[in-house]
N, C-alpha and C positions, 0 to 999 in steps of 0.2 A: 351469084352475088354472095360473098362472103358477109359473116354475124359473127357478132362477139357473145358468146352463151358464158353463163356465171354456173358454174356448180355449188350445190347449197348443201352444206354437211349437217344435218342436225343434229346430230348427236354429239358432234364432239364444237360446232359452233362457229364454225366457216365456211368464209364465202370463198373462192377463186375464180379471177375471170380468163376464159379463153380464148384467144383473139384467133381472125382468120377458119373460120371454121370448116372452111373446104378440105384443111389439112389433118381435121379433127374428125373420129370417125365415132361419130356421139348417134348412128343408127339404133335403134333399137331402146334407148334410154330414155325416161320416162321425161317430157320436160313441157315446159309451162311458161307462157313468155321469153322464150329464152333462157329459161331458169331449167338445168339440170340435179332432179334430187341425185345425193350422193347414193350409189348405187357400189356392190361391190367389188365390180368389175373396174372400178375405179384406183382402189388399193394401189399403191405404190408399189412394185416389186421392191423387196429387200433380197441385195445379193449378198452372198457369202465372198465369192471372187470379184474383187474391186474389175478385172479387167472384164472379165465378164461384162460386169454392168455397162462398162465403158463402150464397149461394143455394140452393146442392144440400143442404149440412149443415142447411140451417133447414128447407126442406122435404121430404127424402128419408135424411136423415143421423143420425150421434149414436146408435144404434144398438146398435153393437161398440165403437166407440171415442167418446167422448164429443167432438165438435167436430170431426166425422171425416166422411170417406163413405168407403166401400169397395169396390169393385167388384159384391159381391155385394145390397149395399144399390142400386146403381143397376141391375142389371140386374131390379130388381124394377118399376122404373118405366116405366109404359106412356104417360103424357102427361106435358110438363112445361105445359101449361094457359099460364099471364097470370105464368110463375115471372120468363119473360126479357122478355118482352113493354116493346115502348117503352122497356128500357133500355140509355141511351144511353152508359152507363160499362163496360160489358164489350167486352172486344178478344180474347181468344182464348177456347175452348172446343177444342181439341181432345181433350180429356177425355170430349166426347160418343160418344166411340167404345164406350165402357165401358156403355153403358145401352143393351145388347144386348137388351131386349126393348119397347124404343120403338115403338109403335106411330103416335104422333098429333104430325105437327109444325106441328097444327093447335089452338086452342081448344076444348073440351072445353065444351058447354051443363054448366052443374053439376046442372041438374038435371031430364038423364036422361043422364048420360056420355055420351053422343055428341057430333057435332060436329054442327055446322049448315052448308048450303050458301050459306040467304040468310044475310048478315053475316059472313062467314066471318073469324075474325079468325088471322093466325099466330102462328108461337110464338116464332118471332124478327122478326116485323115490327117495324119500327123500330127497331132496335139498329143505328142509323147508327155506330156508333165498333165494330164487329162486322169483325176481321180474317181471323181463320183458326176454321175448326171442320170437325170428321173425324165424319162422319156413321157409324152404325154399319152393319152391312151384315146386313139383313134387311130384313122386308116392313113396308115401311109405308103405310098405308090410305089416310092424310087426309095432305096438302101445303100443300094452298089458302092462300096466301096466305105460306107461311113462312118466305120470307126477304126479304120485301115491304118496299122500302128500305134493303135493306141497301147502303147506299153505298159502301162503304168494304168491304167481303167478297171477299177477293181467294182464296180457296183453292179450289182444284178441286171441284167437286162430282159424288160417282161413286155413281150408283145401278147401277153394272151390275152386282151382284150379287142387285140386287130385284127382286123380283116382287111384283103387287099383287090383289087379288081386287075392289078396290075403285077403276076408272078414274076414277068422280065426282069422287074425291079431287084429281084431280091439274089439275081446270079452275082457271081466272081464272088467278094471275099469284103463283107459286111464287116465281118469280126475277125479275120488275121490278124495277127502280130498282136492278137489283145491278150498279152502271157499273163495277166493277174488276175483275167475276169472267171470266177466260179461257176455262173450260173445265166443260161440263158432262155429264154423261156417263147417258142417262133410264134410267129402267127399262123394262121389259118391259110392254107391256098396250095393250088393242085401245085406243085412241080413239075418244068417240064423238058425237055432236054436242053442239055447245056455241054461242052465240053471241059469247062472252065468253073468249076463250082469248087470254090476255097474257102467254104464259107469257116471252119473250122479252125484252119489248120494254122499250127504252134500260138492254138489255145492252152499251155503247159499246166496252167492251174485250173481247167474246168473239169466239174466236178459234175454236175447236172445239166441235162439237154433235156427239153420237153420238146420235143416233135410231134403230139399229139394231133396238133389242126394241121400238118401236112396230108396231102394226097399223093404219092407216087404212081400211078396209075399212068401215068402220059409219061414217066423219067424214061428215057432209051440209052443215054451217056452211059460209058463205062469212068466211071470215077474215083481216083486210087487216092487222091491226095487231100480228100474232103476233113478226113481225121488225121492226119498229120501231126505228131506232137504233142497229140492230145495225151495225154500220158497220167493224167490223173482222171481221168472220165470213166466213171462206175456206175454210174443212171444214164440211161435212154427212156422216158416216158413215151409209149404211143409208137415207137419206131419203125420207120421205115412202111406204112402202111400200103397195101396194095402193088409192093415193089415186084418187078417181073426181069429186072436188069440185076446182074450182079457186077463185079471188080470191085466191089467197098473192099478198104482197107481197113479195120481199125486193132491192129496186131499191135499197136503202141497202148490201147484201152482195156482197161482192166473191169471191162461192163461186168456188173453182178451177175446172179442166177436169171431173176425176173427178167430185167431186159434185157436178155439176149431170148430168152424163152419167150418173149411176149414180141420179138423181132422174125424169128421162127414161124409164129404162130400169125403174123400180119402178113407174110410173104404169098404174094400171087403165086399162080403156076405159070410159068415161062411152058413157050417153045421147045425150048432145050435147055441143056442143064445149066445152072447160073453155080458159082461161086464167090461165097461170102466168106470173107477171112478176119479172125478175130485172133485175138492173143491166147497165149497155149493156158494162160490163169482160166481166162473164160471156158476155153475149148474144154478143159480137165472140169469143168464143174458140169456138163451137156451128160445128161443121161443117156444110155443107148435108146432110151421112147424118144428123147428128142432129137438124136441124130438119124433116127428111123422117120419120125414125124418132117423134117427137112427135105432126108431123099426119097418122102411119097411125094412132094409140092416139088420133084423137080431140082432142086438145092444142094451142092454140095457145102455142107460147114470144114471150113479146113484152119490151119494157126503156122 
């Protein structure tokens, strides 16, 4: 049976009332007669991207405030599906930090909510006019393909607070065609074969890759096309840990001393010999201890 609950703001001295409460997800909130104290989670999202807004209030919003979203209304949402998809008039979202129990920055099959691996479509793929967005910091499942052409996506992307139960999630190409983003920062989780890992490639302005919470230990793919393009890339944090597969390309990457030495020095021993190719900049900085240190582990470094 639906209630009409009033929210009581004290501090600033208003009432609002909410009708139909079945549609109102007032769990958790402290209340009293029907009377909900004003609680944080209530705050109004302010967007910076009018279409943005437009989008979240049509599908997720309207709720509490009629023409509104709220904080507590978006951390209700677990995918935003085909919401931003290919659209090419949104430029900021950093508002997505607020939709704290996102789970899927992947397409959702509608009909069985999961996602699918063949076709995999993203949730911001194509949203070429896509400037800045602040991802939220928890676990997300499914990546595949989501910010696939974001051209114009200049804002840092920091998964180091994530963890994922789900590595499948995170094959084919998250970040392609994202030519303006500097900095990305993975989450945590084993990697495990794939033949189709693009997750790099003609990132032309990345500058910084933190690979630290990866595990290579289960990788068996030979992968040539993962750094693709990458042509400004001079940090690897943590790289390539436990790797025992070689074909890495990154002969277009001008990795510094440390990370290549600290890539070196992460490499399992292979069966047989594995080679790893890097650019002739990097190759000329490799001491003979470190090209010796390589071909005790099995390794050839080549450019």
């Amino acid at each position: 049976m639906s209630k009409n609950f009033h929210i009581i703001d004290t501090e600033n001295n208003f009432t609002t009332e909410i009708k139909n409460s079945k549609k109102f997800p007032y769990l958790g909130l402290a209340t009293n007669n029907n009377k909900i104290l004003w609680d944080d989670r209530i705050k109004i999202i302010q967007f910076k991207d009018p279409e943005v807004k437009r989008i979240c209030v049509e599908n997720w919003g309207g709720h509490i405030f009629e023409g509104e979203i709220t904080k507590l209304e978006a951390s209700q949402v677990i995918g935003l599906d085909n919401a931003f998809r290919n659209n090419t008039n949104i430029e900021y979202f950093e508002e997505l930090q607020y939709f704290t129990n996102l789970t899927y920055l992947q397409v959702r099959d509608t009909s069985t909510n999961m996602t699918q691996t063949a076709n995999a479509k993203g949730c911001f793929q194509g949203c070429t006019n896509l400037k800045k967005i602040i991802i939220p910091n928890h676990s997300f499942q499914y990546i595949q393909y989501a910010f696939y052409n974001c051209i114009n996506l200049e804002s840092d992307l920091n998964f180091n607070k994530i963890t994922t139960n789900n590595p499948s999630g995170y094959r084919f190409a998250p970040f392609k065609f994202c030519k303006k983003i500097k900095k990305i920062i993975m989450p945590s989780f084993t990697v495990y074969a794939t033949s189709n890992i693009q997750w790099y490639e003609d990132c032309f302005l990345l500058e910084y890759l933190d690979m630290s919470g990866l595990n290579w230990a289960n990788f068996t793919s030979n992968v040539t096309n993962m750094f693709k393009g990458c042509n400004s890339l001079t940090t690897i944090i943590g790289g390539f840990k436990n790797l025992k597969t070689g074909g890495f390309n990154l002969s277009m990457c001008p990795l510094d001393y440390e990370s290549i030495t600290t890539i070196i020095n992460n490499f399992a021993i292979p069966n047989s010999t594995q080679t790893f190719k890097v650019s002739s900049y990097t190759y000329n900085l490799l001491t003979s201890d470190d090209l010796l240190l390589a071909t005790s582990k099995n390794w050839n470094i080549t450019h």
